[in-house]
C-alpha positions as a Markdown table, in Angstrom:
| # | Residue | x | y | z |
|---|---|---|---|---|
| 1 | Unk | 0.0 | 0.0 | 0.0 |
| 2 | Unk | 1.4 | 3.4 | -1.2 |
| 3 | Unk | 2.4 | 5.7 | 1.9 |
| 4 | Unk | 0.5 | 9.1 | 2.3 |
| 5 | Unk | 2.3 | 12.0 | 1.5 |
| 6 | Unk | 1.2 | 14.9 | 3.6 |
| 7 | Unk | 1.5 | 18.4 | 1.8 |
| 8 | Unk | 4.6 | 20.4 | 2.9 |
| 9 | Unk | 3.9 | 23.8 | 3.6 |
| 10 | Unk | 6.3 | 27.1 | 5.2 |
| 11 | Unk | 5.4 | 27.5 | 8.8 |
| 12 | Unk | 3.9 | 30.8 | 8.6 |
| 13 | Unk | 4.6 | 33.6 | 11.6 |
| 14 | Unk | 2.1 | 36.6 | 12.3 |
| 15 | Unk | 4.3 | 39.6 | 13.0 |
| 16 | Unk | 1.4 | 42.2 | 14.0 |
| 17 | Unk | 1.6 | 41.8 | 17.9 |
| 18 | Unk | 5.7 | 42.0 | 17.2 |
| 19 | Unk | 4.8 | 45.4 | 15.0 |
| 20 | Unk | 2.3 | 46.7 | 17.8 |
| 21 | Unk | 4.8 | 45.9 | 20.6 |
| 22 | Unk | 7.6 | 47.9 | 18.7 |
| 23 | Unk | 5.3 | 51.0 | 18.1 |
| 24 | Unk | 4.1 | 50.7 | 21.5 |
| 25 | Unk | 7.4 | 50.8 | 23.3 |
| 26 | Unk | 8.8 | 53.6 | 20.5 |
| 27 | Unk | 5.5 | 56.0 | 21.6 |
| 28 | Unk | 6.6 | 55.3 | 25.5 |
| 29 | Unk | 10.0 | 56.5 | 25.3 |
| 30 | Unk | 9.0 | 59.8 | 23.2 |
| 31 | Unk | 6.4 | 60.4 | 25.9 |
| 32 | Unk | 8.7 | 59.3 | 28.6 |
| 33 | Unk | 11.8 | 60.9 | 27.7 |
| 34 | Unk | 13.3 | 64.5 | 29.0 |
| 35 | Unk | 14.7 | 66.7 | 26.0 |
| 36 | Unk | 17.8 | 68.3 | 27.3 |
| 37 | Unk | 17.5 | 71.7 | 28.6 |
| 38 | Unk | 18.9 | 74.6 | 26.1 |
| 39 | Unk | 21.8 | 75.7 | 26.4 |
| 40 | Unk | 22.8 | 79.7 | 26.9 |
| 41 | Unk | 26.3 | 79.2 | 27.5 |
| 42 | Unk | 29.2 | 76.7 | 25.5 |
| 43 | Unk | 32.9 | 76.2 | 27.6 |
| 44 | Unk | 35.9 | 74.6 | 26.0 |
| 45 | Unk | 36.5 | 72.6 | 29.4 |
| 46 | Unk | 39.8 | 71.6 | 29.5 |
| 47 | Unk | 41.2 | 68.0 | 29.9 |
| 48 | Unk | 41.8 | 65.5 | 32.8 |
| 49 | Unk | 42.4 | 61.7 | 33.9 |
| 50 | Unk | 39.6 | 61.9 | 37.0 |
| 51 | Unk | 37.8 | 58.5 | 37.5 |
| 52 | Unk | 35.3 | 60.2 | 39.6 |
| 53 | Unk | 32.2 | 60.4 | 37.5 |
| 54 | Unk | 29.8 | 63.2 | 37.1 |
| 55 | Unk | 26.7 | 63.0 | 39.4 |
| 56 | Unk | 23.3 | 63.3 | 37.8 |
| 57 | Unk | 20.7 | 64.2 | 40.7 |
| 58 | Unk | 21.2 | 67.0 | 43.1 |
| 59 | Unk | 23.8 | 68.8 | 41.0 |
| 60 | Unk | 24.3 | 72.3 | 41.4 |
| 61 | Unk | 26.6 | 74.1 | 38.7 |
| 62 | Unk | 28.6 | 77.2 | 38.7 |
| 63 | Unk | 30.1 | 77.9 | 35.5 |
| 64 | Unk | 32.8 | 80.3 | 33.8 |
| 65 | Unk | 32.8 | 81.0 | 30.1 |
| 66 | Unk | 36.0 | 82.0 | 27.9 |
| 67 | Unk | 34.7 | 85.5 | 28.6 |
| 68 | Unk | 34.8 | 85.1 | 32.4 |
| 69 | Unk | 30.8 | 85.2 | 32.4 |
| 70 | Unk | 29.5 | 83.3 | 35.2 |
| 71 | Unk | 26.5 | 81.0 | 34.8 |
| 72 | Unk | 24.5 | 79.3 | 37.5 |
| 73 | Unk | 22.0 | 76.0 | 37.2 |
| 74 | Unk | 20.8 | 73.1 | 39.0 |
| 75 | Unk | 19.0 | 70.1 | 38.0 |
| 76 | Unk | 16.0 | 69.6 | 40.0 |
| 77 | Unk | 13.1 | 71.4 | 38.8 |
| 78 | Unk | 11.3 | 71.6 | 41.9 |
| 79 | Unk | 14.4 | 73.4 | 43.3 |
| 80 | Unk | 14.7 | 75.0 | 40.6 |
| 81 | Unk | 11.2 | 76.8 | 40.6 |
| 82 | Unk | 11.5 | 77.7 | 44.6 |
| 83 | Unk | 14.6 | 79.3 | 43.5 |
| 84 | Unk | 14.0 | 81.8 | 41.0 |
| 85 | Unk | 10.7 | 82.4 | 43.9 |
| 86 | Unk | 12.7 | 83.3 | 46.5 |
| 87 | Unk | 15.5 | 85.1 | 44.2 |
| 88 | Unk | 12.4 | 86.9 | 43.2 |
| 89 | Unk | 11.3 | 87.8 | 47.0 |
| 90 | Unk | 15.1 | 88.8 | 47.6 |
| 91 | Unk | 14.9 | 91.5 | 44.7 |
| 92 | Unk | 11.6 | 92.3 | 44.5 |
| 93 | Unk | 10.8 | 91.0 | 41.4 |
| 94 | Unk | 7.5 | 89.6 | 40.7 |
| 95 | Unk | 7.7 | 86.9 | 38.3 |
| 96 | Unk | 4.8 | 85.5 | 36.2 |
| 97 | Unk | 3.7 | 81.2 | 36.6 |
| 98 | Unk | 5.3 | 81.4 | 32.4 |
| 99 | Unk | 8.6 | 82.5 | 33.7 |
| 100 | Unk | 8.5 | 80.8 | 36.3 |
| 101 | Unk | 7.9 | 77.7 | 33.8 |
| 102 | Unk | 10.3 | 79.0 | 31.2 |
| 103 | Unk | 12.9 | 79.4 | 34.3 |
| 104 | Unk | 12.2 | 75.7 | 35.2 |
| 105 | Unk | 12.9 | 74.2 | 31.8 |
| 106 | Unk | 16.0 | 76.4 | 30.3 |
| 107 | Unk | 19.5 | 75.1 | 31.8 |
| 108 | Unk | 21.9 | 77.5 | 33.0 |
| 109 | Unk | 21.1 | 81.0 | 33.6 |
| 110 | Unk | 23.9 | 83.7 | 33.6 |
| 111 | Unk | 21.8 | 87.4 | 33.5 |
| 112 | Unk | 21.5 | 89.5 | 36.2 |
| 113 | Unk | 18.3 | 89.9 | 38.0 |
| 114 | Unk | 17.0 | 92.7 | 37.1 |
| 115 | Unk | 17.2 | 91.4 | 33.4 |
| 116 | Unk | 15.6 | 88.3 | 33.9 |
| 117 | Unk | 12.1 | 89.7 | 33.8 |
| 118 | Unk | 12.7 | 90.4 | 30.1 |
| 119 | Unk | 15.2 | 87.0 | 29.8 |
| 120 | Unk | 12.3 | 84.9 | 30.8 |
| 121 | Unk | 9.8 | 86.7 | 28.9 |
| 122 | Unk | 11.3 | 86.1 | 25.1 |
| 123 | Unk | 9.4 | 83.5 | 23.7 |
| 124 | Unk | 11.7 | 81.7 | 21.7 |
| 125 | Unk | 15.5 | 80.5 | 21.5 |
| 126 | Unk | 16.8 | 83.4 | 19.5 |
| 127 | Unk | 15.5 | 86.2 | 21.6 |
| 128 | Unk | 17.4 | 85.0 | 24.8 |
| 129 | Unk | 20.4 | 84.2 | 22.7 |
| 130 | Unk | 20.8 | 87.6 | 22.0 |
| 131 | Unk | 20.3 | 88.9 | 25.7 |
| 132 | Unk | 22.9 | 86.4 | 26.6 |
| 133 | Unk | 24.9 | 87.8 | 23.8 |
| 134 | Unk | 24.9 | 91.1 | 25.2 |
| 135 | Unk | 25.0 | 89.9 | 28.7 |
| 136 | Unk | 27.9 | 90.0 | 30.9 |
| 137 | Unk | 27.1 | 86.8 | 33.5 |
| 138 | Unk | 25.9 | 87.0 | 37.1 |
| 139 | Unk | 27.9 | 90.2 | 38.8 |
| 140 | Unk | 30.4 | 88.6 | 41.7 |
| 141 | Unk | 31.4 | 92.0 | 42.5 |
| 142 | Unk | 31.7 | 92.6 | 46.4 |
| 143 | Unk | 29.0 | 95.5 | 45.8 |
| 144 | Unk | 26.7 | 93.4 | 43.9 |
| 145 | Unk | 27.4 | 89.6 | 44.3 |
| 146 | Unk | 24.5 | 88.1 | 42.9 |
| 147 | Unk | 26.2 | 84.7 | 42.6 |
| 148 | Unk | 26.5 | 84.4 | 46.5 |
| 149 | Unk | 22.7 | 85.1 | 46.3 |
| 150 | Unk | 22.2 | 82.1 | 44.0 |
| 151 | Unk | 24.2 | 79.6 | 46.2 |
| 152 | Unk | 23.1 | 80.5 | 49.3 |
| 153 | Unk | 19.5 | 80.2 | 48.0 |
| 154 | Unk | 19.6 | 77.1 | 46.4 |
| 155 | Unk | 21.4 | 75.8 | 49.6 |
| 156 | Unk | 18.6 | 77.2 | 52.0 |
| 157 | Unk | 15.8 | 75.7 | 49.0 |
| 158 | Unk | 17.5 | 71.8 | 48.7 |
| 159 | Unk | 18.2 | 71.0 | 52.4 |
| 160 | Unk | 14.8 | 72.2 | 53.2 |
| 161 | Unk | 13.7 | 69.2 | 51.7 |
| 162 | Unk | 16.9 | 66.8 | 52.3 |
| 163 | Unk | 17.5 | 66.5 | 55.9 |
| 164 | Unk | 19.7 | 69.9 | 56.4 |
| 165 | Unk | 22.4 | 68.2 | 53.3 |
| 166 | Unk | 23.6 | 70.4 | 51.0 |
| 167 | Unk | 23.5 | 69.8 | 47.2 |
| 168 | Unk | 26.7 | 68.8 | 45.4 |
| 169 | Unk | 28.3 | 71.6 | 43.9 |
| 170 | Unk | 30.4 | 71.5 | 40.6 |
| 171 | Unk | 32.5 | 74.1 | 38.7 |
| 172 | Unk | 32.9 | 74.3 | 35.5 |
| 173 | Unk | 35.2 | 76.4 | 33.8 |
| 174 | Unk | 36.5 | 77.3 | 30.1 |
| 175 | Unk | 40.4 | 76.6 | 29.9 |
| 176 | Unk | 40.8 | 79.5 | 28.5 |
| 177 | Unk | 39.4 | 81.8 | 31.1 |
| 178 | Unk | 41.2 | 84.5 | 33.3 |
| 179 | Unk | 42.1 | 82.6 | 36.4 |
| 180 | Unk | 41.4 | 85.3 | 38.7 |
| 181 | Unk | 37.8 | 84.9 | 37.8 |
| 182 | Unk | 37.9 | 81.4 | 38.8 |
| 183 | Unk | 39.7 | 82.3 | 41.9 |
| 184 | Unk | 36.9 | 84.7 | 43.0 |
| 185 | Unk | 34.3 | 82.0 | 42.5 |
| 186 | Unk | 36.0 | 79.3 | 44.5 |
| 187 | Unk | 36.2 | 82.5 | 47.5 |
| 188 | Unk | 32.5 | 83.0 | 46.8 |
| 189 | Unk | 32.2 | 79.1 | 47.9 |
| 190 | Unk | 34.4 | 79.6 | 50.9 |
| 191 | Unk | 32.8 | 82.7 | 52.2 |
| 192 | Unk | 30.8 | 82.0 | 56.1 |
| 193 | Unk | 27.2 | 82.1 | 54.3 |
| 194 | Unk | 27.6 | 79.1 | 52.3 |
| 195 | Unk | 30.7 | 76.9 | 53.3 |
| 196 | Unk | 31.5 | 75.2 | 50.2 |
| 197 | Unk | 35.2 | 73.4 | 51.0 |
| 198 | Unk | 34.7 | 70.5 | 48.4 |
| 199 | Unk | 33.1 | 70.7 | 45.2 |
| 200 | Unk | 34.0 | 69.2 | 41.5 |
| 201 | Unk | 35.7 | 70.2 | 38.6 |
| 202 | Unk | 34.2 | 69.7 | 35.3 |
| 203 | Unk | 36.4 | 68.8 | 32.9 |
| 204 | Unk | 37.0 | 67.0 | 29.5 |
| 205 | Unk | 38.1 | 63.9 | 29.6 |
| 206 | Unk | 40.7 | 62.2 | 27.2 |
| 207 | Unk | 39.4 | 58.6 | 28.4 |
| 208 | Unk | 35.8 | 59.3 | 29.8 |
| 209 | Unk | 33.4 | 62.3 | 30.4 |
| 210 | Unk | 34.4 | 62.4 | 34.5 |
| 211 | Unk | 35.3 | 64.9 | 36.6 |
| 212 | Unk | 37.6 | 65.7 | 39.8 |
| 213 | Unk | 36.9 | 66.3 | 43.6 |
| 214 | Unk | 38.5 | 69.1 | 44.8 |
| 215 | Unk | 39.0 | 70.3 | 48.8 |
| 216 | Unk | 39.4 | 73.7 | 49.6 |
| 217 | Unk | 40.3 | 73.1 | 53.1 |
């Protein structure tokens, strides 16, 4: 008796669950995903060997430009809204829940206060690149040391809300800026109001994006 031969056919796969599960994790990550903040100010760091990397939470930056601007952000937005309220109190300067926003999303800030009314009221990119353009960085002069006012603020703001600790502080400066500009910020940390003896230099890696501790004891 002749054996049966049973048709041979492909084994067949239905990909539309596998297409729905792509789209649906592609559409979570747009919605889930932070875009990064814009940026006023651009420093040629220069380089290092640190293996201490750079924290992500909690950060509080101070940086220097080529121009020996100085620039000042944090990246907690809660802290970072309470901030530019209280800076606001300090100068009496009434800001609007839009600046407030537009204060919370932009990255660092370098204009003086009473320009940041008008800084936080340009609509778009190009407007606030030209105030920062024309700006010349938070003043650190002894008369007028707005960056002191910053720190101390952010300080008072963060360990409200963390047990009394400070934030960790970073500086970050162009390696082509004036020392002596650096120098002043690093007294501005050691001054009685705000204590800061350790904080991190930014630099550019030639192995990895890390930075270094530094003591000021």
């Amino acid at each position: 008796m002749a054996k049966i031969k049973m048709p041979r056919s492909s084994p067949a796969m239905d990909m539309t669950p596998l297409v729905d599960l792509g789209f649906l994790l592609v559409t979570f990550f747009m919605l889930t995903a932070q875009f990064r903040p814009e940026e006023s100010v651009v420093v040629d760091i220069p380089s290092s060997r640190s293996q201490s990397a750079i924290p992500t939470e909690n950060l509080m930056t101070v940086v220097v430009d080529s121009a020996g601007r100085v620039f000042w952000d944090f990246t907690d937005k809660k802290v970072r809204r309470e901030v530019i309220k209280e800076m606001g109190n300090r100068y009496k300067i009434q800001f609007t829940p839009e600046q407030e926003q537009r204060f919370v999303s932009l990255g660092a800030m370098g204009m003086p206060m009473q320009q940041m009314p008008a800084y936080l009221s340009q609509e778009d990119a190009v407007g606030r690149h030209q105030m920062d353009l024309q700006s010349q960085g938070i003043p650190i002069d002894s008369t007028n040391n707005q960056l002191l006012e910053w720190i101390r603020v952010t300080q008072l703001i963060f360990s409200s809300g963390a047990d009394g600790k400070n934030p960790i502080v970073a500086l970050k400066g162009d390696g082509n800026v004036d020392y002596s500009v650096v120098n002043k910020v690093i007294k501005i940390f050691q001054s009685p109001t705000v204590k800061i003896n350790r904080f991190k230099m930014i630099t550019n890696l030639e192995e990895s994006r890390m930075t270094a501790s530094t003591s000021t004891k």
